[in-house]
NUBA-822948 format. One line per field, with one value per residue: residue number from 1; x, y, z of N, C-alpha, C in turn. Coordinates in Angstrom, 2 decimals. Example, Ala and Ser with C-alpha at 12.3 -4.5 7.8 and 13.67 -1.06 7.14 Angstrom:
% residues 2
resi 1/2
n_x 13.19/12.85
n_y -5.69/-2.25
n_z 7.80/7.08
ca_x 12.30/13.67
ca_y -4.50/-1.06
ca_z 7.80/7.14
c_x 13.20/12.90
c_y -3.30/0.03
c_z 7.80/7.87
This chain:
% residues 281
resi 1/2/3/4/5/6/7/8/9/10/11/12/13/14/15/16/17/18/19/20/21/22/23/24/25/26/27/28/29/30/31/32/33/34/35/36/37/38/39/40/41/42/43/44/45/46/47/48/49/50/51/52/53/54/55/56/57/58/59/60/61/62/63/64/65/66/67/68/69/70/71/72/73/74/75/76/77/78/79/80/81/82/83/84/85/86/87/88/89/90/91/92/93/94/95/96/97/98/99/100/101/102/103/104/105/106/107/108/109/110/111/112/113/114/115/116/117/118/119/120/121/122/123/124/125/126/127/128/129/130/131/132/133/134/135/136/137/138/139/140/141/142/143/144/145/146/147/148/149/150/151/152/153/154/155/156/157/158/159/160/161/162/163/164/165/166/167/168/169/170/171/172/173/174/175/176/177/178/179/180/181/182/183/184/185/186/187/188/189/190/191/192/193/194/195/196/197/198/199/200/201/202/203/204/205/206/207/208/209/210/211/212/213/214/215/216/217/218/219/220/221/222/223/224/225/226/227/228/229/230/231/232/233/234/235/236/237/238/239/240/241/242/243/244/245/246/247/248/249/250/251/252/253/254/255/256/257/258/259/260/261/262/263/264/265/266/267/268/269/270/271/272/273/274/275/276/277/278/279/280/281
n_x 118.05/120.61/123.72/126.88/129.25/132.72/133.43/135.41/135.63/132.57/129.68/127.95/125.13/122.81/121.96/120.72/119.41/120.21/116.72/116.97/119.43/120.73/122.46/124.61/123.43/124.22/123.43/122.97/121.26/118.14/116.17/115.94/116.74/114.41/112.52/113.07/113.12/110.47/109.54/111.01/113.28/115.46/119.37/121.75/123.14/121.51/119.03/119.56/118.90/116.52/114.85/115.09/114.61/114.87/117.74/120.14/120.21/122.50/123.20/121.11/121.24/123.44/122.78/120.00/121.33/123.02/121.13/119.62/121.15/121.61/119.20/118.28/118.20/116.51/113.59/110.31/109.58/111.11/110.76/108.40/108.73/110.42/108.76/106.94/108.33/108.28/109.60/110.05/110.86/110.78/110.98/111.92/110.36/108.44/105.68/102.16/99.57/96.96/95.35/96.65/96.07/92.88/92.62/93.75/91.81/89.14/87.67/89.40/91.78/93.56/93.26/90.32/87.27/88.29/89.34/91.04/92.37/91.12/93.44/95.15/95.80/95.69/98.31/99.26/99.09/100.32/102.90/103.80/102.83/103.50/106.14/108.27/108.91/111.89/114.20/114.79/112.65/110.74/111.19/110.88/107.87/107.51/108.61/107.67/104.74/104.64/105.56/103.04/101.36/98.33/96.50/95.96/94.76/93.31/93.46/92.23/90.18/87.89/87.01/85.86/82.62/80.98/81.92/81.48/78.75/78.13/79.15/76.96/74.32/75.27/75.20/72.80/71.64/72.47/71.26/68.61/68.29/69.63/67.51/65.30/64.49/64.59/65.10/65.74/66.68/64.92/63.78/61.31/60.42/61.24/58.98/56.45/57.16/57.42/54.80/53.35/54.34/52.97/50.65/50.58/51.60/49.94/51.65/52.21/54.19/56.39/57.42/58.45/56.99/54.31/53.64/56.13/59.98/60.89/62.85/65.29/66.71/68.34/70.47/71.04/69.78/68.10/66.13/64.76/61.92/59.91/57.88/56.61/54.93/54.97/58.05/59.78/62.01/62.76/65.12/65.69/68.00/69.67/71.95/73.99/74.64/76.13/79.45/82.02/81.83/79.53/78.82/77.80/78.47/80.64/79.94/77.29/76.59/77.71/76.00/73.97/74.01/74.39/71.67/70.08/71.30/70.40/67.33/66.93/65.79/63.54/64.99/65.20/66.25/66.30/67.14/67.50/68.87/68.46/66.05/65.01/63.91/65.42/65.67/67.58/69.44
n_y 113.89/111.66/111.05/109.48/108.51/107.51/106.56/105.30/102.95/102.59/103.07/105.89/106.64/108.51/111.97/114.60/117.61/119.44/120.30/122.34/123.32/123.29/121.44/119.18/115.76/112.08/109.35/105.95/104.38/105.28/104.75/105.41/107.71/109.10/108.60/109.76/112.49/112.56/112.93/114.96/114.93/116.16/117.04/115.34/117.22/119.31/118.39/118.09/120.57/121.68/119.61/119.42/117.58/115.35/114.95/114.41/115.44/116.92/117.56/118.76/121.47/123.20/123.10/124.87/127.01/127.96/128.45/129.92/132.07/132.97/133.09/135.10/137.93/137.67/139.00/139.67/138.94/137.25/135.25/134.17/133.25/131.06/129.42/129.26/127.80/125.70/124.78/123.59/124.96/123.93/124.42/127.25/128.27/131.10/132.90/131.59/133.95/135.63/134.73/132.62/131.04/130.74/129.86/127.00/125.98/124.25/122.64/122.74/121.59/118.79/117.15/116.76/115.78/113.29/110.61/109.09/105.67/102.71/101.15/102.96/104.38/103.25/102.61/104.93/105.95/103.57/104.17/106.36/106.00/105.53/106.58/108.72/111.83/113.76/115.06/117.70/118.50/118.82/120.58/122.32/122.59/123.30/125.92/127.12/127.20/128.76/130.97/132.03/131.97/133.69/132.82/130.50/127.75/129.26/131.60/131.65/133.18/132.73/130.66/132.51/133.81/136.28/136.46/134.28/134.61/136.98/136.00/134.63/136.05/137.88/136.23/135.74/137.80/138.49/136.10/136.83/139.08/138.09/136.18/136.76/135.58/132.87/129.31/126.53/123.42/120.50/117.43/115.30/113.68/114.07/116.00/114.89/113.74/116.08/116.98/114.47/114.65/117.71/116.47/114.89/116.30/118.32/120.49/123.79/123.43/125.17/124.18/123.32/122.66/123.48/126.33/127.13/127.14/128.65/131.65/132.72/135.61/137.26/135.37/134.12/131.65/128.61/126.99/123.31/123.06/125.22/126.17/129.46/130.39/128.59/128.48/126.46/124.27/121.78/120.14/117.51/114.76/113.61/110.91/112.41/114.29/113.42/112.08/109.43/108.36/108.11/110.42/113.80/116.61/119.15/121.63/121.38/121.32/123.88/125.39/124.67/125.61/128.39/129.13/128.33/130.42/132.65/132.57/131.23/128.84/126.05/123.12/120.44/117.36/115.04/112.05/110.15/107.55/106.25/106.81/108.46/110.67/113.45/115.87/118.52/119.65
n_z 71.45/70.92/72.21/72.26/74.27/75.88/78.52/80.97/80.42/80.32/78.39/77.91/76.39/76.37/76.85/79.61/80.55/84.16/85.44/86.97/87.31/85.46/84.36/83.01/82.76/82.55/81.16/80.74/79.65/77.45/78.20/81.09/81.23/79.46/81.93/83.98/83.02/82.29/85.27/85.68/87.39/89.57/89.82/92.04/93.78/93.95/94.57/97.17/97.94/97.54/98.37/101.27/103.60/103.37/103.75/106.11/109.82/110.09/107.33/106.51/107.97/107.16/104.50/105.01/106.51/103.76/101.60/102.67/102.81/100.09/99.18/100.42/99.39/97.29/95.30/94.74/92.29/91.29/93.29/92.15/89.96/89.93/91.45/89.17/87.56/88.71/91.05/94.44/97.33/99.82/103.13/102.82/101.42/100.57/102.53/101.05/99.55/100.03/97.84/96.64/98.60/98.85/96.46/96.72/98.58/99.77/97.64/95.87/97.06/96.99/98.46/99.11/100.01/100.45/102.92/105.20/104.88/107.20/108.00/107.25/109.46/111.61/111.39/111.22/114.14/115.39/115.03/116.33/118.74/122.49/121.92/123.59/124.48/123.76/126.73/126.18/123.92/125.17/127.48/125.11/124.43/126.69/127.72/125.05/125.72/127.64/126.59/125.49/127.11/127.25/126.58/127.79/130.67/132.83/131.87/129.36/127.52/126.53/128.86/130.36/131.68/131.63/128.89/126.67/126.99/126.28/123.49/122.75/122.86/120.36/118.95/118.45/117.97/115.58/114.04/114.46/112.85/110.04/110.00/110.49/113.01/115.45/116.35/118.52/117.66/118.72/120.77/119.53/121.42/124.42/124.34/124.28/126.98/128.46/128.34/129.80/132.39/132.94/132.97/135.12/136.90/137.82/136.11/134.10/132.30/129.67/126.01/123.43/121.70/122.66/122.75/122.59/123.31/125.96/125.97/127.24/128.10/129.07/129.65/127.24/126.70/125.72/127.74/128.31/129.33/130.43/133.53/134.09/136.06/138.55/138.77/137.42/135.95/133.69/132.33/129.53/129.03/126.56/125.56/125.00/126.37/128.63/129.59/128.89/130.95/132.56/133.60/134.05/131.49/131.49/130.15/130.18/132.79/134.17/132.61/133.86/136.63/135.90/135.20/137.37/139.97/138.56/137.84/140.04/140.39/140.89/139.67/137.61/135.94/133.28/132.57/129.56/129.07/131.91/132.61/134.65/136.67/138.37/140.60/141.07/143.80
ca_x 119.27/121.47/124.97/127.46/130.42/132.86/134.07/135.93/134.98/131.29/129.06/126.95/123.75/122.25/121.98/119.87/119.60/118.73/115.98/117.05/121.15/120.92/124.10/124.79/123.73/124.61/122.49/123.25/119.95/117.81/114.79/116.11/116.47/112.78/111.48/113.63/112.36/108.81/109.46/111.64/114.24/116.90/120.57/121.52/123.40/119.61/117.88/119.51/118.11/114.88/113.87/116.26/113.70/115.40/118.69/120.37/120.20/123.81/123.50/120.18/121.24/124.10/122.53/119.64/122.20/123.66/120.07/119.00/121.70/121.31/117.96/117.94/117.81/115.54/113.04/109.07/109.76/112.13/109.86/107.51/109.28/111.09/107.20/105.92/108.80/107.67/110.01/109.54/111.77/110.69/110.95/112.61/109.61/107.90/103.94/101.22/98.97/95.53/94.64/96.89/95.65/92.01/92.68/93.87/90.94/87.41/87.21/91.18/92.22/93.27/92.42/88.97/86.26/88.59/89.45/92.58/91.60/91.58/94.71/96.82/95.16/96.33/100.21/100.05/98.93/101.23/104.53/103.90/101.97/104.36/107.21/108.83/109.53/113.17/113.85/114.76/111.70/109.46/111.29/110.56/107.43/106.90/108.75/106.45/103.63/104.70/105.72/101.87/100.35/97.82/94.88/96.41/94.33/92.03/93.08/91.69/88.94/86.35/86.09/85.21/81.50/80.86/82.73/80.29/77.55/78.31/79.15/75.35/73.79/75.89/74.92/71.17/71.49/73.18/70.30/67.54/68.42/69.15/66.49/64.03/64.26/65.36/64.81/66.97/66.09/64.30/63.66/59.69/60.24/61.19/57.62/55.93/58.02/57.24/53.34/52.89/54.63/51.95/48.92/50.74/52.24/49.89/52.02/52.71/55.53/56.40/58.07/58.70/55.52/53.46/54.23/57.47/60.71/61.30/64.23/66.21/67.41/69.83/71.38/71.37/70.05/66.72/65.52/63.34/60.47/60.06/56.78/56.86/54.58/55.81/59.51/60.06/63.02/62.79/66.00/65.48/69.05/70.01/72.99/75.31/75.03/77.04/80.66/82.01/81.89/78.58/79.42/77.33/79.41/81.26/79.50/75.60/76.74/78.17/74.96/72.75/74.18/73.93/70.12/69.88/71.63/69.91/66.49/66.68/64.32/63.45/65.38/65.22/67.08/65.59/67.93/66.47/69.49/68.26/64.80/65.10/63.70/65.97/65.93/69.09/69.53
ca_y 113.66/110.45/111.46/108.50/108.96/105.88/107.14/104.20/101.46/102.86/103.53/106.72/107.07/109.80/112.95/115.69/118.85/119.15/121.70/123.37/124.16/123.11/120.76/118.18/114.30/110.82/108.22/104.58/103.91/106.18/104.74/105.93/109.42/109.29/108.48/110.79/113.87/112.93/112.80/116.59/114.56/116.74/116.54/115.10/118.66/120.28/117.75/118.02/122.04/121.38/118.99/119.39/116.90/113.69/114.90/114.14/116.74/118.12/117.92/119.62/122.70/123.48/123.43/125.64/128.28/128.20/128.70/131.25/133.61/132.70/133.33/136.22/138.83/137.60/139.81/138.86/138.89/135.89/133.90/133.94/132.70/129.95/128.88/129.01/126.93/124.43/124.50/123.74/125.15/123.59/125.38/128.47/128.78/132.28/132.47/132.15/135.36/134.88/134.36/131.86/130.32/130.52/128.73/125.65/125.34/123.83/122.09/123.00/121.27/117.67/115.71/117.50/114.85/112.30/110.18/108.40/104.36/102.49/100.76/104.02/105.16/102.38/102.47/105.94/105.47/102.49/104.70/107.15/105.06/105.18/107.23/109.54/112.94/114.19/116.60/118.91/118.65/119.09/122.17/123.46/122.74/124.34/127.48/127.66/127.72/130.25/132.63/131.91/131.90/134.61/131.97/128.93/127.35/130.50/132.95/131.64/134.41/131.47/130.35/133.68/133.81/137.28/136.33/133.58/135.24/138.22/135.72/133.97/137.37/138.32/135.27/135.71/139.18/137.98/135.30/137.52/139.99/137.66/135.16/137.06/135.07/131.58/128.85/125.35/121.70/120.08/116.42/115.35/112.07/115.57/116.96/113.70/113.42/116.88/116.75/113.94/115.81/118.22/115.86/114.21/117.07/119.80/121.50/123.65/123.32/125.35/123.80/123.44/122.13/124.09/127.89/127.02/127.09/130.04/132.06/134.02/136.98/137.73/134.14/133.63/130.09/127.94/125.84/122.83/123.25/126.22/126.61/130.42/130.72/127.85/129.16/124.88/124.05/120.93/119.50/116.44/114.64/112.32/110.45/113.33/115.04/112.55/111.65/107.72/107.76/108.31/111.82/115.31/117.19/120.41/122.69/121.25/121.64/125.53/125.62/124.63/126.74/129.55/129.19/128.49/131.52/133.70/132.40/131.03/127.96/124.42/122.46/118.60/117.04/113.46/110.92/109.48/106.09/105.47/106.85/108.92/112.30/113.87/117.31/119.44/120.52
ca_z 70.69/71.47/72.36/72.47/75.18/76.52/80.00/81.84/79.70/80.39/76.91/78.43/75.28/76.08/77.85/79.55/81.47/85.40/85.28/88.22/87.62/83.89/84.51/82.11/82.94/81.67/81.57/80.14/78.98/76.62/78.82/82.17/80.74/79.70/83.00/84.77/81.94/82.86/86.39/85.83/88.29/89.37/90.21/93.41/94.88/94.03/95.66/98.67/98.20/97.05/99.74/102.76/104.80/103.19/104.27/107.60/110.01/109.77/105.80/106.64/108.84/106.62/103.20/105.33/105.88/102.51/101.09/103.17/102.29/98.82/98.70/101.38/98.57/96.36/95.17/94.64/90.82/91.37/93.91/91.76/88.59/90.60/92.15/87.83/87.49/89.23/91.92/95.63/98.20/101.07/104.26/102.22/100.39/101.07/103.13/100.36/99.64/100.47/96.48/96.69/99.82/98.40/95.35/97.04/99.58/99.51/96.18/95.22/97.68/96.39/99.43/99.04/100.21/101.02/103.99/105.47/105.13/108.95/107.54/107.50/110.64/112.49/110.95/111.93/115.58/115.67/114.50/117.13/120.43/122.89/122.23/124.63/124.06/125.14/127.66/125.31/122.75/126.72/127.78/124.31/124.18/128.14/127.07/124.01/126.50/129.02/126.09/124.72/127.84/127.40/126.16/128.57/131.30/133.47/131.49/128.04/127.37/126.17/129.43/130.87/131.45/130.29/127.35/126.44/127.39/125.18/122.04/122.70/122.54/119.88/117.83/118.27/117.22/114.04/113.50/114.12/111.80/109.18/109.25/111.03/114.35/115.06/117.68/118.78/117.23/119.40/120.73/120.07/123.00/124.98/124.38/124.82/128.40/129.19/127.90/131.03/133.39/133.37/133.26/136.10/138.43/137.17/135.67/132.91/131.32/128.23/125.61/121.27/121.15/123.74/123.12/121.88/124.39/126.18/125.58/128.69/127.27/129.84/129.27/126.13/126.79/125.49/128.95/127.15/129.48/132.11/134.36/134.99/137.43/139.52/138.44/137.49/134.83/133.38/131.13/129.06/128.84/125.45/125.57/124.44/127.17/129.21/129.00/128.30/132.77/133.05/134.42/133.11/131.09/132.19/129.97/131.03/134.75/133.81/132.14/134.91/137.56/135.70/135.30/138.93/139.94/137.83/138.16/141.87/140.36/140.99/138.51/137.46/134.89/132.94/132.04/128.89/128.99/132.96/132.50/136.28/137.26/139.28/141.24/141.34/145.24
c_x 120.15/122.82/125.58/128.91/130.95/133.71/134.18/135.50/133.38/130.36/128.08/125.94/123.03/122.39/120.60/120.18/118.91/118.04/116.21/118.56/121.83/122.62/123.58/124.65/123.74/123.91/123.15/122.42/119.27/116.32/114.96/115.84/115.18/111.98/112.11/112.91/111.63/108.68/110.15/112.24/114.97/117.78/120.63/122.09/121.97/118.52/118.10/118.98/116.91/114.03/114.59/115.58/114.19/116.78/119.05/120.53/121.20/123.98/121.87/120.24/122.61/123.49/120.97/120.35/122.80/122.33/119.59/120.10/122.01/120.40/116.98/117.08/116.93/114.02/111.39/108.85/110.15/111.58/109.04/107.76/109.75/109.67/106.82/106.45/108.67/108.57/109.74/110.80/111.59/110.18/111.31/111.17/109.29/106.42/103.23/100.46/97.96/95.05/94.92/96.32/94.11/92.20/93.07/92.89/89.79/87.98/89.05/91.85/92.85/93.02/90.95/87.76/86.39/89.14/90.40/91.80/92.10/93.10/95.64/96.51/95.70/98.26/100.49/99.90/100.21/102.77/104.57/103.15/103.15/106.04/107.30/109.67/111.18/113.06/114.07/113.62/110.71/109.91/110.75/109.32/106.25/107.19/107.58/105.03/103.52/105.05/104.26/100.85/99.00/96.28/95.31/95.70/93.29/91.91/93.09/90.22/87.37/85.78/85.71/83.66/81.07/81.51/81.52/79.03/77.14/78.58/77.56/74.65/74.07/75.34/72.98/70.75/71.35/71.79/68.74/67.81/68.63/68.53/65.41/63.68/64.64/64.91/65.95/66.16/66.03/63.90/62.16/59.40/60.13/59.47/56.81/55.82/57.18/55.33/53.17/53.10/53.29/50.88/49.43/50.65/50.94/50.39/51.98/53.47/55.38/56.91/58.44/57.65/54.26/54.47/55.72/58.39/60.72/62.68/64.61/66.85/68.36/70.87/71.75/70.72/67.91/66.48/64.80/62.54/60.57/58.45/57.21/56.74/55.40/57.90/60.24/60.92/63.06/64.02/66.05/67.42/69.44/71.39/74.44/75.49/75.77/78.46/80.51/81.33/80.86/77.79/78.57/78.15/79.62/80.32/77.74/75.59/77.09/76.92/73.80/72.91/74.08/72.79/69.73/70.30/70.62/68.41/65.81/65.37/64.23/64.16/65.64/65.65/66.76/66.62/67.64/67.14/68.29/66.71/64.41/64.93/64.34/65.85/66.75/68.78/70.75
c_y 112.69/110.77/110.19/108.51/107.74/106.99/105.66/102.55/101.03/103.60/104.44/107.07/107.73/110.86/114.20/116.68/118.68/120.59/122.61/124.36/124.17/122.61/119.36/116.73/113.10/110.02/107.02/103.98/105.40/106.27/105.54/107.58/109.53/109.54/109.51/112.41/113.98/113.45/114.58/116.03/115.71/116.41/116.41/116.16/119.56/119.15/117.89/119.51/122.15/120.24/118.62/118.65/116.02/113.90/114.52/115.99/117.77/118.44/119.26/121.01/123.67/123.89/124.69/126.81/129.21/128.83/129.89/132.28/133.31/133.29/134.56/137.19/139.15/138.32/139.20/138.15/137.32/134.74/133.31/133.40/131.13/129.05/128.30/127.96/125.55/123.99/124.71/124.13/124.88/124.80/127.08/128.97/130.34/132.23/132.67/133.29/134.48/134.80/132.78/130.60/129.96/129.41/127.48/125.03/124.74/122.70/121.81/122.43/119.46/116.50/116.31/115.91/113.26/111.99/108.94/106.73/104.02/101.47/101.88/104.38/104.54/102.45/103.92/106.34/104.36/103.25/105.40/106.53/104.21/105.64/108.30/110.56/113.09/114.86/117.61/119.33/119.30/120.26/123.10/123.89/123.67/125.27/128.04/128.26/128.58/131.26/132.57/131.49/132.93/133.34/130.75/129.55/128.42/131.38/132.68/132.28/133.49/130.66/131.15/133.48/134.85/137.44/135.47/133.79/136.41/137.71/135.13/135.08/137.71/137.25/135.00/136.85/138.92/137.29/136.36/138.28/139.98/136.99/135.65/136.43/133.74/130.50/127.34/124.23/121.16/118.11/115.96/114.49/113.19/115.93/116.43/113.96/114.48/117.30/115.80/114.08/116.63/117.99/115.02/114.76/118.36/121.57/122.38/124.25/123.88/125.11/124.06/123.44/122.70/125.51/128.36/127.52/128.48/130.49/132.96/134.84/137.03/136.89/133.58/132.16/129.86/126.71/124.90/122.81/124.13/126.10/128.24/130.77/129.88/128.23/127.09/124.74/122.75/120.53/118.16/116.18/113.38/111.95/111.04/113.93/114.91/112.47/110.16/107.04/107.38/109.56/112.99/115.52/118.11/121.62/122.64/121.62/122.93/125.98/126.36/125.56/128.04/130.05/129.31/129.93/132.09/133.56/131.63/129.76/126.91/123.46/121.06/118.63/115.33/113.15/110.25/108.09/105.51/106.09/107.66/110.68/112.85/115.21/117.61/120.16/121.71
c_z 71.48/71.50/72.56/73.17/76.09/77.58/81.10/81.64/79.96/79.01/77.68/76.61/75.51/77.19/77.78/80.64/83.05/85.20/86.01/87.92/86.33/83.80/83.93/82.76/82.66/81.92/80.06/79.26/78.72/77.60/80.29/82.20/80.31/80.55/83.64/83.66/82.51/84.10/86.63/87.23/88.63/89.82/91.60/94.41/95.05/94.33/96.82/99.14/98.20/98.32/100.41/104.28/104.75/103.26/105.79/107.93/110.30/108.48/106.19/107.27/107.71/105.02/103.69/105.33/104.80/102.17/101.22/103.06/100.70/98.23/99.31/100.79/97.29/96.24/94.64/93.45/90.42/92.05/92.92/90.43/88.49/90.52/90.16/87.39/87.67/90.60/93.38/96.29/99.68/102.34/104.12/100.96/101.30/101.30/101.69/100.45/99.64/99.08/96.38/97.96/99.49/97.35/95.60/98.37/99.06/98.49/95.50/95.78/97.40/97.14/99.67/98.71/100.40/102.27/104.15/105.75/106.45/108.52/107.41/108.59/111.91/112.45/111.77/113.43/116.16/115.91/115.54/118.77/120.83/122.87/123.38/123.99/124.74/126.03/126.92/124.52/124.34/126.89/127.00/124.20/125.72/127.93/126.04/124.61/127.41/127.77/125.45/125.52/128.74/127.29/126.60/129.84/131.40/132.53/129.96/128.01/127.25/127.59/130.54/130.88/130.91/129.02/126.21/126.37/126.33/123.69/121.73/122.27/121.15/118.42/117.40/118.18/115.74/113.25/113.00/112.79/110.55/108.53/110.15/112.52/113.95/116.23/117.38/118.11/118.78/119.43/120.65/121.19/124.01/125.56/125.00/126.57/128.75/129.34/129.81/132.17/133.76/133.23/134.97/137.88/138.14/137.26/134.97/132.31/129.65/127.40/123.86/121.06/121.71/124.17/122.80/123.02/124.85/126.05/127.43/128.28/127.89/129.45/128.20/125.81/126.81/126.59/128.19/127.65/130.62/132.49/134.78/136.00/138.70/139.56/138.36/136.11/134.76/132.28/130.99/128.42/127.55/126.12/125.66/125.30/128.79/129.04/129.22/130.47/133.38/133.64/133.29/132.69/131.79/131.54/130.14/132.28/134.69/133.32/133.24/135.87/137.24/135.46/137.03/139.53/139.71/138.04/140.01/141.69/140.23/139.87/138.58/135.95/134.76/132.25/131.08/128.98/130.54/133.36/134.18/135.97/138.29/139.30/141.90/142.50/144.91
């Protein structure tokens, strides 16, 4: 309906409701009010409620307060009418229920199987490479870590060894029981490698391909070629098991020593980049 209203030698043609506070507003053009409908605009005092992120942060701490005792007493009935509504409340919203939290994962999710192009990837590296925290944002975020320092540095449980030790076990319980047994992927260059080994040294080495790897029960852990009798550990190394330095990793070297240890047995480790047999003193 076209309403026709002269206010200050201004012709206002039409009008509509904001959806949020249902307060009367003027528009000049019939088209403006269209796009704003579609768009379910609202007024500019319920925008600054509705998304208190594009405020400054003294309009922002103030219209927080207001809100939150506004909205203190609101009852689930009312969240949930507001939410059908279509309205967002930002930071004042209330935690999803896990129905709700389901229904927007996997598949529901609407960035579901997409990926940020290297053109935003860069802008957003760019926006942030190179700032400097304050001292204030640092203290907070050192306090944060001393009151949450139960799983910081030693005393994070994961890198307990009987911790680890007890989830390996724990996970080849699991397997067995529901696929009947299980074993590791395997490299065949590996087999090859370890095949001339024991035409060379006579050895023999047991591997994927010859008796299939052995397992260590105690350890949880698949060696890729053991000699029992000789008590001889052979590990075949790809690329991955490097860092950019050149350097073993931390958890192959945690690895190895704990085979050693435990078995007290000759161990060499093949380089497949630099093609070198080396034996771990």
């Amino acid at each position: 309906m076209l309403i026709c209203i002269r206010m200050e030698n201004t012709t206002i043609l039409s009008t509509r409701e904001c959806p949020h506070c249902k307060k009367t507003l003027f528009y000049k053009n019939k088209y403006i009010r269209n796009s704003a409908r579609k768009q379910k605009l609202v007024c500019k005092p319920c925008s600054h409620i509705l998304h208190p992120r594009r405020c400054s942060e003294q309009r922002r701490e103030k219209m927080a307060i207001w809100a939150k005792n506004k909205f203190a007493n609101y009852t689930g009935e009312q969240w949930e009418k507001m939410r059908a509504d279509g309205h967002k409340y930002g930071i004042l919203q209330p935690p999803l229920t896990s129905e709700e939290k389901l229904a927007i994962s996997g598949k529901g999710n609407h960035f579901y199987g997409k990926t940020h192009s290297d053109e935003l990837k860069k802008k957003v590296g760019a926006r942030f490479r190179g700032k400097k925290l304050s001292l204030e944002h640092r203290l907070k975020i050192s306090e944060g870590s001393r009151k949450n320092s139960v799983n910081v540095g030693d005393k994070n449980a994961m890198k307990r060894p009987e911790v680890r030790l007890k989830m390996r076990k724990s996970l080849m319980e699991k397997l067995k029981h529901q696929y009947g047994g299980t074993h590791p992927f395997y490299n065949k260059d590996a087999c090859k490698y370890f095949d001339e080994l024991n035409s060379k040294n006579g050895w023999n080495l047991q591997h994927a391909e010859n008796g299939g790897e052995h397992y260590l029960k105690d350890l949880g852990y698949w060696p890729d070629a053991y000699d029992k009798n000789r008590n001889i550990i052979v590990e075949y190394d790809e690329r991955r098991h490097y860092k950019m330095s050149g350097e073993l990793r931390d958890k192959d070297i945690r690895r190895m020593n704990e085979i050693i240890n435990h078995l007290n047995c000759d161990f060499y480790r093949y380089n497949e980049f630099n093609k070198e047999l080396v034996k771990i003193n």
